[in-house]
C-alpha positions as CSV (number, residue, x, y, z in Angstrom):
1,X,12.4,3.8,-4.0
2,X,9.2,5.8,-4.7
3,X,10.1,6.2,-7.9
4,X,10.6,3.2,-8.7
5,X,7.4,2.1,-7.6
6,X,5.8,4.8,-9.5
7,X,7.7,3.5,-12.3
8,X,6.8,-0.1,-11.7
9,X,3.0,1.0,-11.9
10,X,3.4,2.6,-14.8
11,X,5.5,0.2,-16.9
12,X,2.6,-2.6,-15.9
13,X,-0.2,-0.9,-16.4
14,X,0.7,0.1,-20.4
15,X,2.0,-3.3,-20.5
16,X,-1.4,-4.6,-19.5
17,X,-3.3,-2.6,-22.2
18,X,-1.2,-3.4,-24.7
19,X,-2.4,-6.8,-24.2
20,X,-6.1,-6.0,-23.7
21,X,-6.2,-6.0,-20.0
22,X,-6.5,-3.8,-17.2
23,X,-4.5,-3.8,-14.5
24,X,-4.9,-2.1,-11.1
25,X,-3.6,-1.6,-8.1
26,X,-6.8,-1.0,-6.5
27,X,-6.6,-2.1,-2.2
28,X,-9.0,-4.8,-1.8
29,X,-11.2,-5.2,-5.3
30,X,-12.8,-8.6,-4.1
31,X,-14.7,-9.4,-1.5
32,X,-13.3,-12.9,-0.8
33,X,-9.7,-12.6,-1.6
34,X,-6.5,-10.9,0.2
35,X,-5.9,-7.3,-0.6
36,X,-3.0,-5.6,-2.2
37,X,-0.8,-4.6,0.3
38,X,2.7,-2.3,-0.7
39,X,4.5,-4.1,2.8
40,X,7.7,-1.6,3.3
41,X,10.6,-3.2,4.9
42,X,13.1,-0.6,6.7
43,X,16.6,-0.2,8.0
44,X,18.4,2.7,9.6
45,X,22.0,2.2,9.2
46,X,25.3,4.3,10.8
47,X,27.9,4.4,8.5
48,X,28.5,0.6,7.6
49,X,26.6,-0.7,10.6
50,X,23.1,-1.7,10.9
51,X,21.7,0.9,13.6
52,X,18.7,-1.4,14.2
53,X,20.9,-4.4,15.1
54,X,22.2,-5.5,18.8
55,X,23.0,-8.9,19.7
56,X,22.2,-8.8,23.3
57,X,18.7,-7.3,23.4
58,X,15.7,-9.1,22.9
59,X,15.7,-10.0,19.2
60,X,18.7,-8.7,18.4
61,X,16.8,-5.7,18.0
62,X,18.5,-2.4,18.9
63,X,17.1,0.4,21.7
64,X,17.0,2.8,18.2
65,X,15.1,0.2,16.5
66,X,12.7,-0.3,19.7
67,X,12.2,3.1,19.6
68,X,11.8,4.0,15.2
69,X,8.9,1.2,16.4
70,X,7.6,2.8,19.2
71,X,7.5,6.1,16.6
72,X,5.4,4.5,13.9
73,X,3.1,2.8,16.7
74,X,2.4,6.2,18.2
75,X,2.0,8.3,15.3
76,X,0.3,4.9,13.5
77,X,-3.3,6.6,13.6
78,X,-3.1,9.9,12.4
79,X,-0.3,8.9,9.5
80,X,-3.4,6.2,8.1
81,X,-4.5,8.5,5.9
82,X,-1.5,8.7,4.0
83,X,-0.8,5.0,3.8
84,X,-4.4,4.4,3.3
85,X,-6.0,7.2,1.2
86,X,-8.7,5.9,-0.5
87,X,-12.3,4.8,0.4
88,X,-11.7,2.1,-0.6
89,X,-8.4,1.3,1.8
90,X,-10.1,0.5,4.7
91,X,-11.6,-2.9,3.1
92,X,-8.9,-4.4,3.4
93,X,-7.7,-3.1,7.0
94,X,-10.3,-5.6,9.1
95,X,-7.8,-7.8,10.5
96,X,-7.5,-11.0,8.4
97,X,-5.5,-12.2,5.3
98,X,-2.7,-11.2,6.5
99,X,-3.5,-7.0,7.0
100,X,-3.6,-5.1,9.9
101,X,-6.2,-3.9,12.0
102,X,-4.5,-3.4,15.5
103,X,-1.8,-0.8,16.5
104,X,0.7,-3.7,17.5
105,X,4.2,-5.3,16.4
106,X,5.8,-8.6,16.9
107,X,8.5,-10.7,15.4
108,X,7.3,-13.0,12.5
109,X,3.7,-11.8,12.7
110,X,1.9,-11.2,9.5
111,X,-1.0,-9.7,10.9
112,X,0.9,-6.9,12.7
113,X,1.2,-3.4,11.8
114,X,4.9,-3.3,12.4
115,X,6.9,-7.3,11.9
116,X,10.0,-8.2,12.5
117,X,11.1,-9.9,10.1
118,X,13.8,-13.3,10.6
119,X,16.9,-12.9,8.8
120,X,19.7,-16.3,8.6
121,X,23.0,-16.1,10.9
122,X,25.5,-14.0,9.4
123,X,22.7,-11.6,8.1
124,X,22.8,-9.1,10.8
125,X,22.9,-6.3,8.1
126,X,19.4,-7.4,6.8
127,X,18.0,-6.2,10.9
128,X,14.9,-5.1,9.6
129,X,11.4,-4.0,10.4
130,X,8.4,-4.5,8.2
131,X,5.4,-1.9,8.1
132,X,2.3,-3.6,6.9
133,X,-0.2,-1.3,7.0
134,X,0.3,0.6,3.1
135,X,-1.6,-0.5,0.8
136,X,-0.4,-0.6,-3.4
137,X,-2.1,2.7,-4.1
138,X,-1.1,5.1,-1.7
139,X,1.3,8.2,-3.0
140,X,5.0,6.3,-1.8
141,X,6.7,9.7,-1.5
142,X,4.1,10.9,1.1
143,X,3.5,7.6,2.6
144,X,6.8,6.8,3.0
145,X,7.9,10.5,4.6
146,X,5.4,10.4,7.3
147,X,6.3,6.5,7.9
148,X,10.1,7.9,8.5
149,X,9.2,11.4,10.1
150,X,7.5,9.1,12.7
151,X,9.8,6.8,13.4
152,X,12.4,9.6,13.7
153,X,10.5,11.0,15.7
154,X,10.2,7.9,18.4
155,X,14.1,7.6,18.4
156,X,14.5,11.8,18.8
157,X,12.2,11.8,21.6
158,X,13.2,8.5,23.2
159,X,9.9,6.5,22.8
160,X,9.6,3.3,24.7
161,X,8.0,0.1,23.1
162,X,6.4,-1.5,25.1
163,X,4.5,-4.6,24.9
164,X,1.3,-5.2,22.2
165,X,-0.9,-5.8,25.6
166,X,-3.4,-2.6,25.5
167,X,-4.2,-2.5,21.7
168,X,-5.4,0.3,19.7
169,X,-7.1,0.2,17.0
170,X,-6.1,1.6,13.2
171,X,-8.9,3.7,11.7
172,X,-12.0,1.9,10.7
173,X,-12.4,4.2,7.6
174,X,-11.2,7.1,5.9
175,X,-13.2,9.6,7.6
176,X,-12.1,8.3,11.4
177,X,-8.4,8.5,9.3
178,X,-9.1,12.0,8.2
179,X,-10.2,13.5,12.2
180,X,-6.6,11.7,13.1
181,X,-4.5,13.1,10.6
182,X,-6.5,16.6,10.8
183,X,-5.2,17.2,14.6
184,X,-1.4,15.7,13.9
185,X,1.3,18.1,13.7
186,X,3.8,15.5,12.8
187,X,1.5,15.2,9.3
188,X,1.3,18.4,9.3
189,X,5.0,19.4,9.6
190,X,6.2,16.7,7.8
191,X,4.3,17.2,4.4
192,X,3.7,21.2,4.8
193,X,0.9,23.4,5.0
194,X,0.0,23.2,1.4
195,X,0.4,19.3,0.9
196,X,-1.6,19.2,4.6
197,X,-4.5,20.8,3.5
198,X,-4.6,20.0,0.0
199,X,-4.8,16.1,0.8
200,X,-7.8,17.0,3.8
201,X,-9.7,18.8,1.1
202,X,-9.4,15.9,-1.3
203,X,-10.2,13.2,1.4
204,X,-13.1,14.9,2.9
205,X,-14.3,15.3,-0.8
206,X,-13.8,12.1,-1.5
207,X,-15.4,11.2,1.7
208,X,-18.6,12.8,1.1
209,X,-19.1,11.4,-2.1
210,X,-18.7,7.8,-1.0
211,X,-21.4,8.6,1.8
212,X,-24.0,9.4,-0.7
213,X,-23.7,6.4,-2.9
214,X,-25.9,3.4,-2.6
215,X,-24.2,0.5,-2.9
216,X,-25.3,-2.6,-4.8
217,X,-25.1,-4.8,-1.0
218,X,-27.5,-2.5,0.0
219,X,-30.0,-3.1,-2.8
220,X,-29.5,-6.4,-2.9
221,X,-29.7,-6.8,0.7
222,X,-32.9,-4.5,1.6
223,X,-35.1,-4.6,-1.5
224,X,-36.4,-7.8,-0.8
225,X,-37.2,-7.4,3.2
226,X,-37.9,-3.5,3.7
């Protein structure tokens, strides 16, 4: 799947150029429009049979799928920066058109970080979550590793979902991402010392840089008042 997407990007962006244009995958590049979002839908399946699907529970979703949730929930934070790696990321993560801002799930909800998504009778193979937080230029082999180490990582260790009553919030920005995936092990362990530190040095660069520009809503804003 990553490289497919990789692929995809690729193939449109020469395809643009070759007509004159430019086309990007940049996360939110206006103001006053929806972002690009790279929604990932996931199923865990046992042999032939759909590992996230029970008919008697509460959505037909299984105690493993409850808990693959309950993974991605808890580790939702400190895997951001991965799914979200650039400045620029976090404009679109503020809670409306349709993006996440809240550490929460729910079936059929667009604005949550995890959805479950409805499927027509007879479809209990297409059981499903949906992750919306990744945006459409986040690295898909990294994003998607920590996405699966965490949710492995609720069913290994048994995590309960609860209710979306006492909300969290995602990081506001990349730095807040960076301090969360800086002290997670699961980030860590999952991508290696070397990817680990490699991405924090790049982020923190890229951090920085972004903190000393001034940005044309800031002229445009303050030279007329101050």
């Amino acid at each position: 799947t990553a490289d497919n997407i990789m692929t995809f990007r690729h193939v449109i962006k020469e395809v643009a150029l070759d007509q004159g244009f430019y086309a990007s995958f940049m996360p939110k590049p206006f103001t006053d429009h929806p972002g690009s979002g790279m929604h990932t839908h996931v199923s865990l399946f046992k042999g032939e049979e759909n590992a996230f699907y029970d008919p008697k529970a509460e959505f037909n979703l299984s105690k493993i799928g409850r808990s693959f949730i309950a993974g991605i929930l808890s580790h939702a934070a400190e895997i951001t920066a991965i799914t979200n790696q650039w400045v620029n990321s976090y404009k679109r993560l503020h809670g409306g058109d349709e993006a996440p801002a809240l550490v929460n799930w729910g079936p059929s909800d667009r604005g949550a970080l995890v959805r479950l998504p409805m499927y027509k009778p007879g479809k209990e193979n297409s059981t499903r979550i949906e992750f919306r937080s990744p945006d459409s230029a986040c690295n898909p082999y990294l994003a998607y590793a920590v996405m699966i180490a965490a949710g492995l990582k609720g069913i290994e260790k048994n995590y309960e979902l609860s209710a979306s009553n006492d909300l969290q919030t995602l990081p506001t920005n990349l730095n807040e991402a960076i301090s969360a995936m800086e002290k997670s092990e699961l980030v860590r362990e999952t991508l290696g010392e070397h990817v680990f530190e490699y991405v924090l040095r790049n982020k923190r660069s890229e951090w920085q840089d972004y903190r000393r520009q001034v940005s044309a809503y800031e002229l445009d804003r303050y030279i007329p008042i101050l």
